[in-house]
N, C-alpha and C positions, 0 to 999 in steps of 0.2 A: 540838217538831215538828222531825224531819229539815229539813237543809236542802239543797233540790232539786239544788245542783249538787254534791252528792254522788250524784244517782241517775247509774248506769249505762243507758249507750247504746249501742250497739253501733255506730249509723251504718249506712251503707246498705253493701251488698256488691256492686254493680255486678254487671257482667255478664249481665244480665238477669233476677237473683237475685229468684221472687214474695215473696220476705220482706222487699226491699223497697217493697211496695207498702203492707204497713202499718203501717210504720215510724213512723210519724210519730203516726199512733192510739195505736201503742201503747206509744210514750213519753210523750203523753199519759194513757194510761188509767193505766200505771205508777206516772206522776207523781204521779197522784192518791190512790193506794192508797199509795205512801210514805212522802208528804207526809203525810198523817190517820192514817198508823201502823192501816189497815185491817186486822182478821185477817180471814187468806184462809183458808179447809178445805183448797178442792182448786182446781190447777190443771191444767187441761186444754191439752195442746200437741201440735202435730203440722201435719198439712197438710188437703184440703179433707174430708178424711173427720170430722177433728174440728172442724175451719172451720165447717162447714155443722150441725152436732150442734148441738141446745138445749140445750144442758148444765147452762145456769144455771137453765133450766125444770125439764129431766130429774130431776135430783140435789137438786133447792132445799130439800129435806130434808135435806141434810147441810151448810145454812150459805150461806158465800159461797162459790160456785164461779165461777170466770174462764175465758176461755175465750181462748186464745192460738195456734189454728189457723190456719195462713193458706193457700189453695189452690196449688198447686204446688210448696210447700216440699220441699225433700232435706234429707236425712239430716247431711249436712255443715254445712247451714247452720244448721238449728236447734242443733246441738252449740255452733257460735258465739254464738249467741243466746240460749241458755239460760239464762244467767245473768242476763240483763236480766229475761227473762219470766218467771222461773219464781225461779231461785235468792233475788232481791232483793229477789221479794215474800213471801219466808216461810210458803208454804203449809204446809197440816197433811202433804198429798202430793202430787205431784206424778203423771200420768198421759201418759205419751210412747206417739205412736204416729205411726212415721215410717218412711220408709222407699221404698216406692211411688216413687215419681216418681224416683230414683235409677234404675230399670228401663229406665224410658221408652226411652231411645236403645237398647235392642235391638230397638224398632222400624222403625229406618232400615235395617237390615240384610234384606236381600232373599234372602241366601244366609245361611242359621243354621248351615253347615259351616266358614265359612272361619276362619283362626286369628285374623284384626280381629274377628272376633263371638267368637270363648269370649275375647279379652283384655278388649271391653266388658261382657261376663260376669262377670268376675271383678273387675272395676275397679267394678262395680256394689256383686259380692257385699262387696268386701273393704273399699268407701267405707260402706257400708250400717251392716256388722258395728263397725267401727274407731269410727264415729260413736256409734253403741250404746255402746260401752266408754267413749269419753269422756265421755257424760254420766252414766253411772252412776259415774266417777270423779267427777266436780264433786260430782255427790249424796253420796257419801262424804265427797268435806274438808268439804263445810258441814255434813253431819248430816241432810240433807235425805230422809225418805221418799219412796219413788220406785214404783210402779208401770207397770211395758212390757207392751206389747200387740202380740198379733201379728198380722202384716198379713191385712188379709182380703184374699179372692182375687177374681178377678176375671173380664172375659168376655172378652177379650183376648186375643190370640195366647198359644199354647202357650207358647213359650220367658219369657212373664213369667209366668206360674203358674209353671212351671217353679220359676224361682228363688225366687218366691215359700216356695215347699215347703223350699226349701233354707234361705234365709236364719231361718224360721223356728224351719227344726230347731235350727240351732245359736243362736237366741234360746234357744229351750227349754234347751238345754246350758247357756249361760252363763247364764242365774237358777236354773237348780238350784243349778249351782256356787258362784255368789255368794249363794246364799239372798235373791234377789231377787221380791218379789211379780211375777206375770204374769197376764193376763187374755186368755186363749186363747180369742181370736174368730174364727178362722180357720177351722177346722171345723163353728161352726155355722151360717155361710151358705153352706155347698157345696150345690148342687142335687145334681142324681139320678148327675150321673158320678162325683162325690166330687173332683173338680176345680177346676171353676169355681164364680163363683160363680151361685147360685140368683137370677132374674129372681122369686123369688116376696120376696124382700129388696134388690132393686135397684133403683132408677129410669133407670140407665141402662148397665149391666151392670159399674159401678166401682163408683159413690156408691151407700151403703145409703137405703133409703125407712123407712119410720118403721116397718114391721116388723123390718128388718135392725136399725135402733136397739134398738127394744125388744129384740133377742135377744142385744145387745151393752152394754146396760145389765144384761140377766138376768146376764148374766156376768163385769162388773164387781163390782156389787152386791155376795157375798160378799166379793173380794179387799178393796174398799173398807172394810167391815165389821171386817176382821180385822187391815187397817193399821193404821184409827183409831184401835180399839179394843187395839193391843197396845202 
């Protein structure tokens, strides 16, 4: 049996960081899965989109699946964390979908012209993307399969869809590039503008309702399928 004070902890990130709110769970849940040398399938990581997902319900046919989303997490700080949640516990693959809340503050901005709003644009796009890159680096030294998802859209002021489209696009660029699995959930909850997203998958024009899952499980499904299996 591992012995606990080798698990990794990352500790709390202050600054108002929601990852630290379940810090302490989930050095516990961690501990537990360590310690008993649990084989995991899949772990599921990200923010309240996967937070709030049944996953270990969803998936339960493919084993133990964990669930390591916490609501308002960025992009930045799961990179940090990833190794405690995801790397340590040896999943078969791992499944990130983050990004969202890195936006946010282009909502204080009242005037979407001035040069302080395209440099929180770009401090968005560029925390967003660089976060991306380091975890798919850690997934490389450890060996770890890795599945990324792209952000689903939302009801929200234009300038976050906006980048939403963007940040995306170049997700797509970098796992073609890297021959990286992707699970392209973006597109299929767009309503009728091809925009935002559809109220007919929403519960509250961000978080998906259980049809928005079901069309976000259709589309994991294969990728997952063709991880395990290869």
């Amino acid at each position: 049996m591992p012995d606990l004070s080798t698990l990794i902890k990352p500790g709390e990130f202050g600054d108002g960081a929601f990852a630290d709110t379940r810090r302490y769970e989930f050095d516990i849940k961690n501990g537990t899965i360590y310690a008993n040398e649990i084989p995991v399938d899949i772990c599921f990581i990200g923010d309240s989109i996967t937070h709030f997902w049944e996953t270990g319900v969803t998936f339960r046919d493919y084993g133990v699946v964990i669930n390591r989303g916490i609501g308002g997490d960025m992009a930045h700080i799961l990179a940090k964390r990833f190794e405690a949640d995801a790397l340590q516990l040896k999943p078969k693959v791992v499944v990130v979908l983050i990004g969202f809340n890195n936006m946010l503050v282009l909502k204080e901005f009242e005037d979407k012209t001035t040069p302080e709003f395209y440099a929180a644009e770009q401090n968005a796009y560029d925390t967003i993307v660089n976060s991306w890159l380091d975890i798919m680096e850690q997934c490389e030294k450890a060996n770890q399969k890795v599945i990324f998802c792209t952000l689903t859209p939302t009801l929200w002021p234009p300038e976050v869809n906006t980048l939403i489209f963007k940040v995306n696009a170049k997700l797509r660029e970098i796992c073609a590039e890297k021959n990286i699995p992707l699970a392209d959930y973006h597109d299929k909850l767009l309503g009728a503008d091809n925009v935002s997203m559809s109220w007919d998958y929403s519960v509250d024009g961000t978080h998906p309702n259980f049809l928005g899952y079901n069309r976000m499980e259709a589309t994991l499904r294969p990728v997952l399928d063709r991880v395990l299996k290869g």
